[in-house]
Phi, psi and omega in degrees: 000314169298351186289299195312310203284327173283295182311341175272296187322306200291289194287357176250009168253314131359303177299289178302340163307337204270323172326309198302295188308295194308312187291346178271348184258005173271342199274339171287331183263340175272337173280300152329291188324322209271299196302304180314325192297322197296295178324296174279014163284337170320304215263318220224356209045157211288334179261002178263349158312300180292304180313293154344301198293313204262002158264285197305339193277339190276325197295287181336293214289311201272344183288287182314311165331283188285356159279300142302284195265012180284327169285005197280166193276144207276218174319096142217223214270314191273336184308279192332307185297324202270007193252337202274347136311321154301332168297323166267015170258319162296323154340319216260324163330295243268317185269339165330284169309324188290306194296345213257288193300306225026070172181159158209114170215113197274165194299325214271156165237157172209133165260163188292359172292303195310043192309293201291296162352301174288282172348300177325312192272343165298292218257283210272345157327303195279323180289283194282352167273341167314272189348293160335287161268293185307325186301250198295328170261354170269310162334325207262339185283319161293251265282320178291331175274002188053047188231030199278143168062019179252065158088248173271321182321313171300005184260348172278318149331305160320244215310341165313303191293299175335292197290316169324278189309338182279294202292343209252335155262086186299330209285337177303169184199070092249165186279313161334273194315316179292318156312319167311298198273003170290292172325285150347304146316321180271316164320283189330268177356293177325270140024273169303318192284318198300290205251024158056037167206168149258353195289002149285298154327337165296310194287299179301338141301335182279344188295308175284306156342285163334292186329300212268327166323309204302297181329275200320297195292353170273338189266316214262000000 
């Protein structure tokens, strides 16, 4: 009985090690992918760079779904409720410094022309940086630390991705911002653990994202 137990253990620490590996290796290949557009926008220009970037990130992102997270548990009743404190604490992000300050000025600008720009920022952004960092790299992070579903165990992981996912929006020029998508992150994260999924975590990204559109065309 103990050959069997050992030999199951082996072969199911085995499984995670290899899940661990695949997922670090989709979050490495959208992180090249992010990084190479600064490099061929030299060769090719900056919006057929991006337009590249933003087709493989979509490619990358929908691969990992469906391989790891489409069966995960979606949307329902109870999700919602532990997800929707959250929903007001990113509210409280985005409008506060507007009521308090009255002003706002972020690195990103957008006009109301700029339809693929917004959709980008909107849709497909929160669905492939979900994946990506809450997905594939936090996941993969629980796992190298063998801390998946252990608690406290999870604040090192938490804060990797966090620190990652912050430092990885080059386009920010202040601390303040860089402090915002830390913060951000770490709610998302919450998130994630809270309803075992990413499509809440998608949404509350797509959430803030809006927030911060608005937040601009209301200041500018």
């Amino acid at each position: 009985m103990s050959v069997i137990n050992e030999g199951t253990e082996l072969q199911v620490g085995s499984s995670t090690q290899k899940k661990s590996f695949i997922l670090m290796c989709f979050f490495l290949a959208a992180i090249g992918n992010t990084l190479s557009s600064l490099i061929t926008s030299k060769f090719i220009g900056a919006g057929f760079a991006f337009l590249i970037m933003v087709m493989l990130e979509i490619g990358i992102g929908t691969c990992a779904y469906a391989v790891f997270y489409r069966k995960q548990n979606q949307i329902s009743g109870p999700h919602l409720k532990k997800s929707l404190p959250f929903f007001l604490l990113v509210f409280l992000m985005q409008t506060l410094p507007i009521i308090f300050t009255h002003k706002h000025t972020p690195s990103l600008h957008f006009s109301l022309s700029d339809t693929p720009g917004i959709i980008y920022f909107i849709i497909i952004s929160p669905f492939c940086e979900e994946i990506f960092y809450r997905g594939c790299l936090f996941d993969s992070l629980c796992h190298f630390c063998n801390t998946l579903g252990a608690g406290q165990g999870m604040i090192v992981p938490l804060l990797a991705t966090s620190l990652i996912f912050s430092v990885m929006h080059i386009q920010f020029s202040s601390i303040i911002e860089y402090s915002s998508v830390f913060i951000l992150s770490i709610l998302l994260i919450c998130v994630r653990v809270l309803t075992k999924g990413l499509v809440l975590p998608i949404m509350l990204h797509s959430f803030f994202n809006m927030l911060f559109i608005a937040a601009v065309y209301t200041i500018i």
